[in-house]
C-alpha positions as CSV (number, residue, x, y, z in Angstrom):
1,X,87.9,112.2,122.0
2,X,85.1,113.0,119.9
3,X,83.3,109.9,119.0
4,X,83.7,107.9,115.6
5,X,81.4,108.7,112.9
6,X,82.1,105.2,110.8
7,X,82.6,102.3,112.9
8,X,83.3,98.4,111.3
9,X,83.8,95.8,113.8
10,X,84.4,92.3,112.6
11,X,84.0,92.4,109.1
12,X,84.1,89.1,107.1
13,X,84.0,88.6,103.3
14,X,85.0,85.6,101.5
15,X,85.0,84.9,97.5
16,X,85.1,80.9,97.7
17,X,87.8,79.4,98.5
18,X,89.4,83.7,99.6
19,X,89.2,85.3,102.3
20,X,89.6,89.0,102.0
21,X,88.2,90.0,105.3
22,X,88.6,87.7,107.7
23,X,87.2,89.9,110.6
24,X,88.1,93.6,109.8
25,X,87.9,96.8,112.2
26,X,87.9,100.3,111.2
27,X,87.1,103.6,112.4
28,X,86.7,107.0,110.8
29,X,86.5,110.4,113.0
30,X,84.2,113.3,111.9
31,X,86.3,116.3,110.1
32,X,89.3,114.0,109.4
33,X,90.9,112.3,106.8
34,X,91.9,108.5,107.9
35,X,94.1,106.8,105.0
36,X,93.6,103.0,104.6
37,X,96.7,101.4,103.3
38,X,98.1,98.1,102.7
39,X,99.7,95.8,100.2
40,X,97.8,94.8,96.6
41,X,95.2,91.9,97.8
42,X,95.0,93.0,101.6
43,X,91.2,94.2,101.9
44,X,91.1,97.7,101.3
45,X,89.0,98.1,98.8
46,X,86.6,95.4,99.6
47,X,86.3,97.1,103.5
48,X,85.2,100.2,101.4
49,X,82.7,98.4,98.9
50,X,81.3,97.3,101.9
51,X,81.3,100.7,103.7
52,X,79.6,102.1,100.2
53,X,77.0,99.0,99.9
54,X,79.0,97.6,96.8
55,X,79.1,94.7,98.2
56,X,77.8,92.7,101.2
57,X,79.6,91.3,104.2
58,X,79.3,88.0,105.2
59,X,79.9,89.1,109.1
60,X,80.1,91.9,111.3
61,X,78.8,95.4,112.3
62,X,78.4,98.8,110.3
63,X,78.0,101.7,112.7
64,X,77.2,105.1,110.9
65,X,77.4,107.8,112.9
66,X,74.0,106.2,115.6
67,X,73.1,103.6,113.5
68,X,73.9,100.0,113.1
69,X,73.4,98.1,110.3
70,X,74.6,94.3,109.6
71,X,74.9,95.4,106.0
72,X,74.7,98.1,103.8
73,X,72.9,98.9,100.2
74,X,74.0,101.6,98.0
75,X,71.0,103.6,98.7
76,X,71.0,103.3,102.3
77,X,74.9,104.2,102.6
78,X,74.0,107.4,100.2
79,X,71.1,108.0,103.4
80,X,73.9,108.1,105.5
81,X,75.8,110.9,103.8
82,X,78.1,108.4,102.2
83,X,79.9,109.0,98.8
84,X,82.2,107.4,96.7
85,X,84.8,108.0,93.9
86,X,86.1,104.7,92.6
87,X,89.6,104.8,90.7
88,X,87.7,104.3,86.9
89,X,85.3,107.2,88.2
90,X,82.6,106.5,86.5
91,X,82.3,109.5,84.3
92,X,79.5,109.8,81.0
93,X,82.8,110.7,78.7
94,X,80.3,112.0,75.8
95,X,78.6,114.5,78.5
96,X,80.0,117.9,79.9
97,X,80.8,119.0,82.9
98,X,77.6,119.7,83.7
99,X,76.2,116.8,82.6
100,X,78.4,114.8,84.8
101,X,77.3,116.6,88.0
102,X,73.7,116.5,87.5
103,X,73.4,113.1,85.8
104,X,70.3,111.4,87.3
105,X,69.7,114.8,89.2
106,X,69.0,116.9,85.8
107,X,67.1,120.2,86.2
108,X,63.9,120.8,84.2
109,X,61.6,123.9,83.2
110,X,58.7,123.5,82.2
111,X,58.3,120.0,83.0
112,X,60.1,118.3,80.0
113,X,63.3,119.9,79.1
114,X,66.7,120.4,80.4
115,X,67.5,123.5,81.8
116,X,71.0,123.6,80.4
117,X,71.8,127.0,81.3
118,X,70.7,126.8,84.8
119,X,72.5,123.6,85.3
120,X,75.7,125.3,83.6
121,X,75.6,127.9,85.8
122,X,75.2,125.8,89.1
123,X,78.3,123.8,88.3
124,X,80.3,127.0,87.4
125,X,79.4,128.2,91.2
126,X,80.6,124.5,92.2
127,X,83.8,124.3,90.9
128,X,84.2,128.0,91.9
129,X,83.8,126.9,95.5
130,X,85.9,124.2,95.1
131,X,89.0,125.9,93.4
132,X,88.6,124.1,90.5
133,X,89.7,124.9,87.5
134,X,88.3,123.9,84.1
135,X,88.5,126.6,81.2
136,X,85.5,124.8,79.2
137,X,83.0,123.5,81.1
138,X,80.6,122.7,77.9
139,X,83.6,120.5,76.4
140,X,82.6,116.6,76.6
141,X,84.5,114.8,80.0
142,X,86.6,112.7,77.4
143,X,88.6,115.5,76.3
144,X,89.5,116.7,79.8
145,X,93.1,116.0,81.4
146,X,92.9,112.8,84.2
147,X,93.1,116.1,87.0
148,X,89.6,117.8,85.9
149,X,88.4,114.4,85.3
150,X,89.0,113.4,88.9
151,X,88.5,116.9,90.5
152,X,85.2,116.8,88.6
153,X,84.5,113.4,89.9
154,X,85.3,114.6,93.4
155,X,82.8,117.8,92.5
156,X,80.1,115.7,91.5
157,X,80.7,114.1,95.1
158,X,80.7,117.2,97.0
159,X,77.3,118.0,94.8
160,X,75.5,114.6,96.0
161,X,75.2,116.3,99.7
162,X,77.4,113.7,101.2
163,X,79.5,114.5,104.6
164,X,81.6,111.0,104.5
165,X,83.3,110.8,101.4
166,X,85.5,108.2,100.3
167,X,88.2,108.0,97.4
168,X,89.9,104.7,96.0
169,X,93.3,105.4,94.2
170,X,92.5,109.2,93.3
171,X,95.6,110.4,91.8
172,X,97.2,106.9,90.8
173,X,97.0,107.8,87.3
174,X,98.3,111.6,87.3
175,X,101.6,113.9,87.4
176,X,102.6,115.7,90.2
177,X,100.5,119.0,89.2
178,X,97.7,117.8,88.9
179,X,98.2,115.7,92.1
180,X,98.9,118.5,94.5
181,X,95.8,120.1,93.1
182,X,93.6,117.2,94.2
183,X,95.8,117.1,97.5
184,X,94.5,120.6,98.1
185,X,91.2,119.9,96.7
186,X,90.7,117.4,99.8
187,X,92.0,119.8,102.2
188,X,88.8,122.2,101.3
189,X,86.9,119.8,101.8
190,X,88.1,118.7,105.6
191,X,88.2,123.1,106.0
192,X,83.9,122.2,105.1
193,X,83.7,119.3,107.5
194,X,83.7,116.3,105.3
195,X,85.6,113.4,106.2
196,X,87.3,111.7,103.9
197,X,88.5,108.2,103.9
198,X,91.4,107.8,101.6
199,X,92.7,104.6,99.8
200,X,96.2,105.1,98.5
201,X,99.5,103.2,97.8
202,X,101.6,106.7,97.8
203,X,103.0,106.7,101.8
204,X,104.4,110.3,101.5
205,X,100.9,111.8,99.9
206,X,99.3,109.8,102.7
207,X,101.6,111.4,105.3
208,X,100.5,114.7,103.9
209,X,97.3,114.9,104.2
210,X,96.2,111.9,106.6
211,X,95.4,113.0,110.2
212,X,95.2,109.2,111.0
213,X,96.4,106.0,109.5
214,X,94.8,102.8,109.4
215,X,96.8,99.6,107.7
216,X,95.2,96.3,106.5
217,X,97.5,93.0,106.1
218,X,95.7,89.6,104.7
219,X,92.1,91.1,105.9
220,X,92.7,92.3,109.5
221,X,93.3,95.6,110.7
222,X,96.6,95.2,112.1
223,X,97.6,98.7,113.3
224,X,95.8,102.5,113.4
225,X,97.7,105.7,114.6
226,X,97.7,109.2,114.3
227,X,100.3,110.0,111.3
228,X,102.1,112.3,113.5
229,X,103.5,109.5,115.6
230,X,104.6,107.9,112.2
231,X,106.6,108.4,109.3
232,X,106.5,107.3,105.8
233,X,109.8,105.3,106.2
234,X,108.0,103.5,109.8
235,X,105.6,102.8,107.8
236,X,106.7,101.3,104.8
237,X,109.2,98.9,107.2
238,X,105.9,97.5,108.9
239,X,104.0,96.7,105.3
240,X,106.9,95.2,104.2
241,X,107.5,93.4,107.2
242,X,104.2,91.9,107.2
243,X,104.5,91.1,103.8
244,X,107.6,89.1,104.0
245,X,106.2,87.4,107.3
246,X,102.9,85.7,105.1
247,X,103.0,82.0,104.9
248,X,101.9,80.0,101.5
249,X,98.9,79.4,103.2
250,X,98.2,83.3,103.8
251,X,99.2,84.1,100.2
252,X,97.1,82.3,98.8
């Protein structure tokens, strides 16, 4: 088996009296996506703050891909080729499209001006490459439907250089068309080599796109499979089972 490119062993993170990760494994494979599922207050996304450097852990070890780290900044997990989209996105809504992409990044000529047309025509390439589709790229982000909003969050990603790339909730908010769009989005970017670590409460989009599943229940990693020795129905049984199994002490 080809070795792990994101490795979490142990991972502890308590909020005073809560403890959401109360020794947390995880492990993500190079060109695959690996969904991280689990009920509402089980860990998930506080195992990816931590992957991202959002927050820090109060235990444990962070392998990325040779390296080891006891915790990680936002900077250094960026280093490590490390992306994010978080489920609010993030996105300048009075900027364009390009103006997303290249926020903090901006091209200049002649040392003190934008180079608007330059970084237009980058971002056209971009979302060319990516298959997506946004009739008005000048038009402000606010204006855009929640699809090119995320697709252009996920572009703005892909533009950052990273080859680990992990997305909380990204299609929580959006109909079915634009859904399968993202859902294919992601699939170009595992035919490119990224991995992608997915956070998501749909089981049957999960099922569709995951190559491996990892579920989290009251801060531990309590099962990881390949999804084709699953099903969504298998799966749902075993959250729900866990769930029903907590004590008032765990649900607190």
């Amino acid at each position: 088996m080809t070795a792990p490119i994101v490795e979490m062993k142990q991972v502890k993170k308590r909020f005073g009296y809560i403890e959401a990760l109360r020794g947390a494994d995880f492990t993500a494979y190079p060109g695959e996506v690996t969904a991280i599922v689990g009920d509402n207050g089980s860990g998930k996304s506080t195992l990816i703050k931590i992957l991202s450097g959002g927050l820090k852990p109060d235990g444990g070890e962070i392998r990325i891909k040779d390296k080891a780290f006891s915790s990680l900044t936002v900077r250094q997990a960026m280093e490590q080729g490390i992306t994010t989209v978080y489920q609010d996105l993030a996105l300048d809504n009075c900027k364009d499209c390009a103006g997303n992409i290249f926020l903090g990044r901006e091209i200049m000529k002649h040392r003190f001006f934008l180079d608007h047309k330059l970084m237009r025509q980058k971002t056209r390439e971009l979302l060319n490459r990516l298959q997506i589709f946004i009739p008005d790229i000048t038009q402000p982000v606010e204006k855009m439907s929640g699809g090119q909003r995320q697709a252009l969050s996920i572009a703005r990603a892909v533009y950052a250089g990273g080859d680990i790339m992990i997305f909380d909730e990204p299609t929580s908010a959006m109909g079915l068309k634009e859904t399968s769009r993202i859902m294919r989005l992601f699939l170009e970017l595992k035919k490119e080599g990224k991995t992608i670590i997915l956070i998501s409460h749909n089981l049957f989009q999960v099922f569709d796109i995951a190559d491996r599943i990892s579920v989290i229940h009251n801060g531990l990693l309590v099962d990881s499979f390949l999804t084709k020795d699953s099903s969504p129905q298998k799966l749902h049984e075993m959250i729900v089972e866990k769930e029903e199994g907590m004590t008032d002490e765990e649900m607190v």
